[in-house]
C-alpha positions in Angstrom: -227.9 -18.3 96.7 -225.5 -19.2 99.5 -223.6 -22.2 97.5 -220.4 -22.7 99.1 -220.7 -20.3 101.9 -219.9 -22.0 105.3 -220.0 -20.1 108.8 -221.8 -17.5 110.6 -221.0 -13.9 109.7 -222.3 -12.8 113.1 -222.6 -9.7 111.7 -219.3 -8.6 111.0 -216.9 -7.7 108.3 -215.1 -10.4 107.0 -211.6 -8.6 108.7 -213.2 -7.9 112.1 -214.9 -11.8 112.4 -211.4 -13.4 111.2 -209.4 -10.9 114.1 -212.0 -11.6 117.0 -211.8 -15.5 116.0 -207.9 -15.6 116.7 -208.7 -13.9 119.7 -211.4 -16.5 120.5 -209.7 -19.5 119.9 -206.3 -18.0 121.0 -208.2 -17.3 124.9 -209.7 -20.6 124.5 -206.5 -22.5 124.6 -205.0 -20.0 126.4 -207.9 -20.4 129.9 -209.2 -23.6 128.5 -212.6 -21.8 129.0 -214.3 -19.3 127.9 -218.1 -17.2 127.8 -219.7 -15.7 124.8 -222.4 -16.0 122.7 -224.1 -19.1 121.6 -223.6 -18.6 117.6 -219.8 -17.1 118.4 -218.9 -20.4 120.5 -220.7 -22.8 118.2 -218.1 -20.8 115.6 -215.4 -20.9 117.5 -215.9 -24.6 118.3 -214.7 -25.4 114.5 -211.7 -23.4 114.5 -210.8 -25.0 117.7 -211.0 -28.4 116.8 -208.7 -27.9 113.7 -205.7 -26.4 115.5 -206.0 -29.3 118.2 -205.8 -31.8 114.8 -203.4 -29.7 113.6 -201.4 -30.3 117.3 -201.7 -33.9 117.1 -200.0 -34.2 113.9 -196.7 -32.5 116.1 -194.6 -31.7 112.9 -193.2 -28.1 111.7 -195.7 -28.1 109.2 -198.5 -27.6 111.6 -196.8 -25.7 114.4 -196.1 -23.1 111.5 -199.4 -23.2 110.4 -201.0 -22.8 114.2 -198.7 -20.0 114.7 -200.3 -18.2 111.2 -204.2 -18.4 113.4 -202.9 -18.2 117.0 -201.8 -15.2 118.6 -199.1 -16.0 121.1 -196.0 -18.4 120.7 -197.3 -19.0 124.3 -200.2 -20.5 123.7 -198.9 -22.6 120.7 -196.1 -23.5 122.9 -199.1 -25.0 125.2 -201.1 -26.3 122.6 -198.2 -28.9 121.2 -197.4 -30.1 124.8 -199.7 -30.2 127.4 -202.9 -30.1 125.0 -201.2 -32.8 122.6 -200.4 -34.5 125.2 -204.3 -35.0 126.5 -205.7 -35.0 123.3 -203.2 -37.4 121.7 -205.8 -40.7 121.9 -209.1 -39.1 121.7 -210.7 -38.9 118.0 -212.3 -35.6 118.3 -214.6 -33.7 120.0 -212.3 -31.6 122.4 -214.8 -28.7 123.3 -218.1 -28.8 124.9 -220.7 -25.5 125.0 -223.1 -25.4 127.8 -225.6 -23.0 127.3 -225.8 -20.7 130.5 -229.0 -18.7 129.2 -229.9 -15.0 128.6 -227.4 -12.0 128.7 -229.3 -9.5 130.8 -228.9 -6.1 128.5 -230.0 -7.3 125.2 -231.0 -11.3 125.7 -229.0 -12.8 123.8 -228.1 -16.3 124.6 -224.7 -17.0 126.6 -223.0 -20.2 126.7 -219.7 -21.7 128.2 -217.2 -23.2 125.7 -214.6 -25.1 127.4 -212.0 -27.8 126.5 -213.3 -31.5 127.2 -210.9 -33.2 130.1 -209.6 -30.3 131.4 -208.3 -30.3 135.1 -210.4 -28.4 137.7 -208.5 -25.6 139.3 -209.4 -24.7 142.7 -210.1 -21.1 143.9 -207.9 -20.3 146.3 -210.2 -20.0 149.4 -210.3 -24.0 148.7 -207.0 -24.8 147.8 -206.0 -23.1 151.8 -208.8 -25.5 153.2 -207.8 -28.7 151.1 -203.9 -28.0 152.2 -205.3 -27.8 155.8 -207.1 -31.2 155.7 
């Protein structure tokens, strides 16, 4: 019986699924957006959506205790200013999956995670032509 057992083990030892999680959420903060699997960004979506609570609260306590799941002072750095900042009013629900369909060597289902409200960044071919106008 699987009392008490939340999450996906995607098939994983317990070390490997908690390192590539950091790394997840860490390059989800980080880029704002991210591709992987369905099941890993449905995972990742959790852990996400703590450390931006976590963020909102602003206090040592919780920078200390984003820095023990995030990777880079960097990204934490961004995560209790600009991200805080954005996500300071809104009562949840800061990520978004979009499925984008099957991965072409062994079909397994792709999807986009990416951080709600997030600011469109040009390419650069645009940014020259929108400058120019």
């Amino acid at each position: 019986m699987r009392h008490l057992k939340a999450g996906r083990r995607l098939s994983r030892t317990t070390e490997h699924r908690l390192a590539m999680m950091r790394n997840l959420v860490t390059s989800l903060l980080e880029h704002e957006r991210v591709e992987t699997t369905r099941a890993k960004a449905k995972e990742v979506r959790q852990w996400a959506e703590q450390i931006i609570t976590l963020a909102k609260r602003g206090d040592l306590h919780a920078r200390r205790q984003s820095l023990a799941l995030v990777r880079s002072k960097k990204v934490v750095a961004k995560l209790f200013g600009e991200l805080r900042e954005r996500y300071l009013e809104r009562p949840g629900g800061y990520t978004r999956i979009i499925p984008l369909g099957l991965r072409l060597g062994d079909g397994a289902p792709l999807s986009i995670i990416e951080m709600v409200g997030r600011p469109e960044k040009l390419p650069k071919s645009q940014k020259k032509k929108a400058a120019s106008s």
